[in-house]
DRENZAGU-547366 format. One record per residue (C-alpha): x, y, z; residue in one letter; residue number from 0. Coordinates in Angstrom, 3 decimals. Layout:
N
X Y Z A NUM
...
***
This chain:
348
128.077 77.919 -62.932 X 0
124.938 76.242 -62.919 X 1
121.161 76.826 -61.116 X 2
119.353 74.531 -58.463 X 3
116.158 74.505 -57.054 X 4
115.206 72.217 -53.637 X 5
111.846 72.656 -52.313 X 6
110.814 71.896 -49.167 X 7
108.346 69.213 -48.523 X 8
105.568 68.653 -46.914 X 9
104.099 65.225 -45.278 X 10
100.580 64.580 -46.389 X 11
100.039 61.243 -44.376 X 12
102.190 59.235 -41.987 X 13
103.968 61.813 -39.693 X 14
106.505 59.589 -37.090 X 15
106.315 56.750 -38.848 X 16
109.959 57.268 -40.412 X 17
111.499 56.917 -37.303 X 18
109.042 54.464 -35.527 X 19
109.738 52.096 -38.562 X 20
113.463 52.180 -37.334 X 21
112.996 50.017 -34.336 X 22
112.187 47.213 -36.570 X 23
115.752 46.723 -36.075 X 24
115.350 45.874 -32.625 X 25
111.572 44.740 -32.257 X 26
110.654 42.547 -35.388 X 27
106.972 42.994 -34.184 X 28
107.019 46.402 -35.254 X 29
105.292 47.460 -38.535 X 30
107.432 49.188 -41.262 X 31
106.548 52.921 -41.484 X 32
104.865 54.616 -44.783 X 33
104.282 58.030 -45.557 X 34
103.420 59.970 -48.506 X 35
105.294 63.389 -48.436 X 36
105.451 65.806 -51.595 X 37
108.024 68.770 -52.199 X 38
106.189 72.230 -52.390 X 39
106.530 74.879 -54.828 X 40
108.491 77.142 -52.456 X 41
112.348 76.164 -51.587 X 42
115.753 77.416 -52.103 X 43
117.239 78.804 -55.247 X 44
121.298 79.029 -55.794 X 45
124.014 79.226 -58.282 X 46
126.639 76.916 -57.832 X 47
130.470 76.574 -59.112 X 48
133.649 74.922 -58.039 X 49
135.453 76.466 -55.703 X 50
138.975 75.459 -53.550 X 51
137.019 76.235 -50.521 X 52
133.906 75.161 -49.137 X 53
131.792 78.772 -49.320 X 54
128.197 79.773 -48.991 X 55
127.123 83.454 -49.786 X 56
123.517 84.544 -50.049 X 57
121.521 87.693 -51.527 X 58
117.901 86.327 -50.583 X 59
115.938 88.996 -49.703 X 60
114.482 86.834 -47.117 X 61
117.893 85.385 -45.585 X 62
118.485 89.295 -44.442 X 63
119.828 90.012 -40.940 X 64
119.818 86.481 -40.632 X 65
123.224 85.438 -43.063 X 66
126.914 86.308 -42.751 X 67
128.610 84.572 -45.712 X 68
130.788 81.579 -44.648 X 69
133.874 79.762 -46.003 X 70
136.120 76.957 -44.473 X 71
138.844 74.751 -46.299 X 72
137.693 71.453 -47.792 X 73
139.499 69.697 -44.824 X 74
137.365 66.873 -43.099 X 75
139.029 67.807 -39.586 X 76
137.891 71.206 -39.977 X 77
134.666 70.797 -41.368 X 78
133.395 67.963 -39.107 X 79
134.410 70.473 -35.958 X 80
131.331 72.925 -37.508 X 81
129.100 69.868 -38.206 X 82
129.134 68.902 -34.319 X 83
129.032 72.618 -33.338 X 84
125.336 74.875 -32.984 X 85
126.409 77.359 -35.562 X 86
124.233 78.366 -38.698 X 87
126.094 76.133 -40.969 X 88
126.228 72.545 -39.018 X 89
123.763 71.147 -41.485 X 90
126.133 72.813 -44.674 X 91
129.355 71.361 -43.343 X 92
127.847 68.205 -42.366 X 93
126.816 67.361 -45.458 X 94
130.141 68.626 -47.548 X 95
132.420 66.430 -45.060 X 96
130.494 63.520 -45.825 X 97
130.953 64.282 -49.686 X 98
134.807 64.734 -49.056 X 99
135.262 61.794 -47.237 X 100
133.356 59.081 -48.881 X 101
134.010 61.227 -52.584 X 102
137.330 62.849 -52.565 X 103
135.877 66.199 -54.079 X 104
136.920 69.606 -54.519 X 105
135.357 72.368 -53.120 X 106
131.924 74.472 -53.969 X 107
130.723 77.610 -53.847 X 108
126.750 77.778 -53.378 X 109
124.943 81.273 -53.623 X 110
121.956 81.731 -52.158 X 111
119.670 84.022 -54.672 X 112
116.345 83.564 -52.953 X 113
114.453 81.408 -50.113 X 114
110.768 81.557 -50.732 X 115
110.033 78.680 -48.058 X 116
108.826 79.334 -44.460 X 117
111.672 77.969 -41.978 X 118
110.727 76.226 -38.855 X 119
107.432 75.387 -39.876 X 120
107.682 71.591 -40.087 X 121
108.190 71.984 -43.555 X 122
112.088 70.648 -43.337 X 123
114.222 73.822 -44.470 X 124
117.149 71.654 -43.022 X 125
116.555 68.918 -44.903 X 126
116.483 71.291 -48.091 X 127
119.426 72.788 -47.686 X 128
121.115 69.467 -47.257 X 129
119.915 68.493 -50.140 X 130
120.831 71.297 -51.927 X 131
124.476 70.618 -50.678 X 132
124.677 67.366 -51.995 X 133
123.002 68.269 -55.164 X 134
125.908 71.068 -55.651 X 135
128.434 67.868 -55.157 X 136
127.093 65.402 -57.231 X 137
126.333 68.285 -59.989 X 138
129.803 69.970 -59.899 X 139
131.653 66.464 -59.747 X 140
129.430 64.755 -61.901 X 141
129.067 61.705 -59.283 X 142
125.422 60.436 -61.397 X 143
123.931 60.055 -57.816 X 144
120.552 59.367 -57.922 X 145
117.649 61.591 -55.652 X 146
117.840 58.704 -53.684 X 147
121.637 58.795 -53.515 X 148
121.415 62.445 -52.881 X 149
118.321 61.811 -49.918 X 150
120.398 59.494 -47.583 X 151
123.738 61.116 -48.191 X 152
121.787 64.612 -47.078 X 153
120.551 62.144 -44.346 X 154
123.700 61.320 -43.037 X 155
125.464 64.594 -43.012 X 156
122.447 66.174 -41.100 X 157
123.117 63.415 -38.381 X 158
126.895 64.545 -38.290 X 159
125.309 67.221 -36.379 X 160
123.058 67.425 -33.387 X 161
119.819 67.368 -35.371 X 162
117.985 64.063 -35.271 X 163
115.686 64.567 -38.299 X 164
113.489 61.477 -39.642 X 165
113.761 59.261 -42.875 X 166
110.667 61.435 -44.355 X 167
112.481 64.700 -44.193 X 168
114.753 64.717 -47.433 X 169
112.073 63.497 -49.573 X 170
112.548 66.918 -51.468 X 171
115.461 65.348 -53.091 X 172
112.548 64.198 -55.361 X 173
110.813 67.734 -56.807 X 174
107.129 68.413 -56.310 X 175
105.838 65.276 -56.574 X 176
104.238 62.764 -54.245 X 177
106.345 59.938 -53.414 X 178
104.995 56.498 -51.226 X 179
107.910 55.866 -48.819 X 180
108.589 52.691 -47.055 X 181
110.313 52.646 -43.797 X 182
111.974 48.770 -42.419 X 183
114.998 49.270 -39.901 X 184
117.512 51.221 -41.759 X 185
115.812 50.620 -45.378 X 186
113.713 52.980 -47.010 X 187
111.872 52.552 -50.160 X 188
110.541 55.353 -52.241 X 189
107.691 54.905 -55.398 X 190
106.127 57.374 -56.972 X 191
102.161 58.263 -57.223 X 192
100.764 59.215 -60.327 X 193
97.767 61.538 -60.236 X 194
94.831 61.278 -62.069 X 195
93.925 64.846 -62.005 X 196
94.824 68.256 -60.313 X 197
94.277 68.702 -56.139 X 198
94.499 71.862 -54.400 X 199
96.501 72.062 -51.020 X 200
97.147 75.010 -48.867 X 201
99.117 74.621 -45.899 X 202
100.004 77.610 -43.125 X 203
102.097 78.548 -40.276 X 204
99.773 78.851 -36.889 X 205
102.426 81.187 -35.534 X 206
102.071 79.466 -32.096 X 207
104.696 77.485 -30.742 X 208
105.541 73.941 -30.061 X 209
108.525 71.919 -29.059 X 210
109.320 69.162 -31.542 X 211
112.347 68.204 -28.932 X 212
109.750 67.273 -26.549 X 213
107.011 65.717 -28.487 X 214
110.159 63.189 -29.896 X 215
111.246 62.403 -26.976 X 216
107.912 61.634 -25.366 X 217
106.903 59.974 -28.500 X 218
109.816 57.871 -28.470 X 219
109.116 56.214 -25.100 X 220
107.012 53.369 -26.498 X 221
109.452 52.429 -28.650 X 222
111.185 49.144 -28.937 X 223
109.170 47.710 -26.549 X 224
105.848 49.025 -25.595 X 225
104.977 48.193 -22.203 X 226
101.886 49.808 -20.817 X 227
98.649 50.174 -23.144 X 228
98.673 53.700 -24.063 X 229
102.323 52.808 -25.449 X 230
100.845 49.655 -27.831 X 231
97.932 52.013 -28.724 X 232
100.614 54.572 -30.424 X 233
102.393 52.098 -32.092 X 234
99.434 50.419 -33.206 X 235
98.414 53.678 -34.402 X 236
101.995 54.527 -36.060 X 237
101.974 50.981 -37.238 X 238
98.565 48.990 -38.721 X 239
96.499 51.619 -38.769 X 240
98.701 54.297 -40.148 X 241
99.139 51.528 -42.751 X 242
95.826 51.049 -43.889 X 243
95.414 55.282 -43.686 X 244
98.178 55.024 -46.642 X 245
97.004 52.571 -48.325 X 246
93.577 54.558 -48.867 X 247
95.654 57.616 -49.479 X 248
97.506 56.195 -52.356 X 249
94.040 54.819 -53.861 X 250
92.147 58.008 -53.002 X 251
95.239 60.387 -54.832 X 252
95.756 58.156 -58.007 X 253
91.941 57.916 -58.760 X 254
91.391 61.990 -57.793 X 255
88.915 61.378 -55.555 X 256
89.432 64.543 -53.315 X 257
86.368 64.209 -51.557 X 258
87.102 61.136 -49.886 X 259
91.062 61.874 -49.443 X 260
89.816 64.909 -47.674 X 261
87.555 62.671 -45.325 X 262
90.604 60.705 -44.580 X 263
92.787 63.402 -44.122 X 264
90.575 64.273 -40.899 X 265
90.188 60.973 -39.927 X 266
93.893 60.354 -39.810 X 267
93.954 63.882 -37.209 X 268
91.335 61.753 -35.170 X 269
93.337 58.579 -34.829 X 270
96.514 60.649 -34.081 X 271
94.578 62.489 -31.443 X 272
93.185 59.521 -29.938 X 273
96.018 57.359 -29.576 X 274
99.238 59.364 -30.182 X 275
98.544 62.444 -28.422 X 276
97.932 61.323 -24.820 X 277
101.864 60.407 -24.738 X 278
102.461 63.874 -25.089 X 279
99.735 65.740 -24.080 X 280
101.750 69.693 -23.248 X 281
102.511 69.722 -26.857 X 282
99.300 67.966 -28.558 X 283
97.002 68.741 -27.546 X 284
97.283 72.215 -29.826 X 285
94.225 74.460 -29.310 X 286
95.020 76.573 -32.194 X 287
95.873 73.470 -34.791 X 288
91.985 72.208 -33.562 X 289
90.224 75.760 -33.797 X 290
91.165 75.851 -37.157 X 291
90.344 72.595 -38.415 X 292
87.097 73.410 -36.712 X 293
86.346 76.681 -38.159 X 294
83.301 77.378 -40.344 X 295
85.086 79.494 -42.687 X 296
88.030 76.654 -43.345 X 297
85.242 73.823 -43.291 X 298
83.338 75.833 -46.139 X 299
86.303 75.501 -47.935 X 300
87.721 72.112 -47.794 X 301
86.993 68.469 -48.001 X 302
89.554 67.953 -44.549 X 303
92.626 69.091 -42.894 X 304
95.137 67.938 -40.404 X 305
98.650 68.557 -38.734 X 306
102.413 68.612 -40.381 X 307
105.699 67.355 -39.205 X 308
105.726 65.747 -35.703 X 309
101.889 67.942 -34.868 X 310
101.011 70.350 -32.421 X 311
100.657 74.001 -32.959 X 312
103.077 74.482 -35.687 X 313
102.066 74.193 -38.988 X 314
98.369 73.128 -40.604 X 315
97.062 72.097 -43.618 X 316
94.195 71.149 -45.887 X 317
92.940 69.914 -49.138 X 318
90.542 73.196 -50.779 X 319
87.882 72.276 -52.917 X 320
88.784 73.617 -56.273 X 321
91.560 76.285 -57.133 X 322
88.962 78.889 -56.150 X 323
88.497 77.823 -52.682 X 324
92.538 77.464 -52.222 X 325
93.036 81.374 -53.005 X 326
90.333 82.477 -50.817 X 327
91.494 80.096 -48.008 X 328
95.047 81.304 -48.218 X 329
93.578 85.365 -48.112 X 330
91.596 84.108 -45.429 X 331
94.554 82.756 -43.116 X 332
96.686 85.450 -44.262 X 333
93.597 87.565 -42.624 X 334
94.434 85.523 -39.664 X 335
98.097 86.203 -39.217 X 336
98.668 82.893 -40.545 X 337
101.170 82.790 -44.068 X 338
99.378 80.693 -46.064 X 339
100.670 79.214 -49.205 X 340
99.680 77.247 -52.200 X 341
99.986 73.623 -53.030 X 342
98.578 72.388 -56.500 X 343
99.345 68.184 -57.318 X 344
98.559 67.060 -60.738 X 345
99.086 64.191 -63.301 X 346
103.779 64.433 -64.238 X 347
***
């Protein structure tokens, strides 16, 4: 038996541009995506063993009322009928029939002991568990996959269900750390960003409500081919100019300069606003996601802030200006019926 930790992960800088650097494969003219996306310090923590079944259990406090244990034979048939179907373990079964058939392995038994990370909050608890899957595979069976071997296999499996999820998404494969990733067609390139010195993130859950379905598919409209204007200006924005927003990023992060990456950090909300929004404006235009980056209390407190995920009212965060400021902005959302939770970056 053996312990694993996957966090979630959270992108800092180049939301959509994981799946809008797909359709290089069909428009040339398109601009490779680039994000940089970190794992947090919350996530899911299991035992694992080998098994002759394919079986998930959980005691996480948090999972309660929420988890009946599951167990299915280590038959592909079998376990690519629960991928395709809407229960609570598409994503698990996904991911193990994709280990079976491209790995010929045994079965696994993963045990849940606690899940400190906020689910549905565009902070990609499918993508971690998924991970955490594969990790349990390549662990057990000693396969020597690599995080990147372990990122697009728990890629794959999630699309052997009817999720859709982006490149960006199992970037936890790779621990809390920030990683530079590279999006051209079907290639993704991942390179890690050294810091110079500690910065302090806190990011929340608005407890609104938005519909990532919607803003997608709305989204995805301008893409291969945009043909009116408002469609070039969001993958202009998705494209050069989210390019050169990264580029400063990865500058601003290595040298610690957390007073400009916090400037940027807003300015990156603007361009998205501006030029990605109006596609999909009953989801983006998120009243509660702009109140808060607005408010006097939060502004005291940080050098910036912006969305997560794919935007709108879901999730928020911002860069505080020392490890003072990040605990009394997280008491302060917490104040607001907003969980709030800590992010701290530093030289590895």
């Amino acid at each position: 038996m053996m312990e694993l930790f996957v966090p979630g992960r959270l992108c800092l800088f180049g939301e959509h541009s994981d799946w809008a650097g797909k359709y290089r494969s069909m428009n040339a003219g398109i601009v490779p995506g680039a994000a940089i996306v970190t794992g947090i310090e919350q996530g899911i923590h299991a035992t694992v063993s080998r098994s002759g079944l394919f079986e998930m259990t959980s005691d996480a406090p948090e999972l309660e009322g929420m988890w009946k244990d599951f167990s299915c034979p280590m038959e592909l048939p079998r376990l690519k009928e629960i991928a395709k179907s809407e229960k609570f373990f598409s994503y698990c079964a996904g991911v193990a029939s994709y280990m079976l058939e491209w790995y010929n392995v045994g079965g696994v038994h993963i045990h849940l002991e606690k899940m400190d990370m906020p689910m549905k909050s565009g902070l990609s608890s499918s993508a971690a568990i998924c991970v955490l899957v594969c990790r349990a595979f390549n662990q057990l069976y000693k396969l020597n996959l690599s995080p990147m071997g372990e990122m697009n296999i728990a890629y794959w499996g999630e699309l052997r269900t009817s999720s859709r999820c982006g490149r960006l998404d199992q970037a936890c494969a790779f621990g809390v750390r920030p990683v530079l990733m590279t999006f051209d067609a079907e290639e993704v390139d991942v390179e890690d960003i050294t810091l110079s010195k500690p910065l302090y993130w806190v990011f929340a859950n608005l407890n609104a409500s938005k519909n990532t379905i919607r803003i997608l598919a709305d989204l995805n409209k301008a893409y291969p081919f945009a043909e009116t204007e408002t469609e070039k200006q969001e993958q202009w924005a998705l494209g050069e100019r989210n390019r050169e927003i990264i580029n400063q990023a990865v500058l601003y992060l290595r040298d610690g300069r957390a007073e400009e990456l916090g400037r940027l950090m807003t300015y990156a909300q603007n361009v998205f606003d501006e030029y990605v929004a109006p596609l999909c404006p009953s989801q983006l235009k998120a009243p509660k996601l702009h109140a808060m980056l607005m408010d006097p209390v939060v502004r005291r407190l940080t050098y910036g802030g912006k969305g997560v995920g794919s935007q709108g009212d879901g999730s928020i965060q911002f860069l505080a200006r020392d490890a003072k400021c990040q605990s009394e902005l997280v008491d302060y959302l917490n104040s607001k019926d907003m969980p709030a939770y800590k992010l701290t970056l530093g030289p590895h």
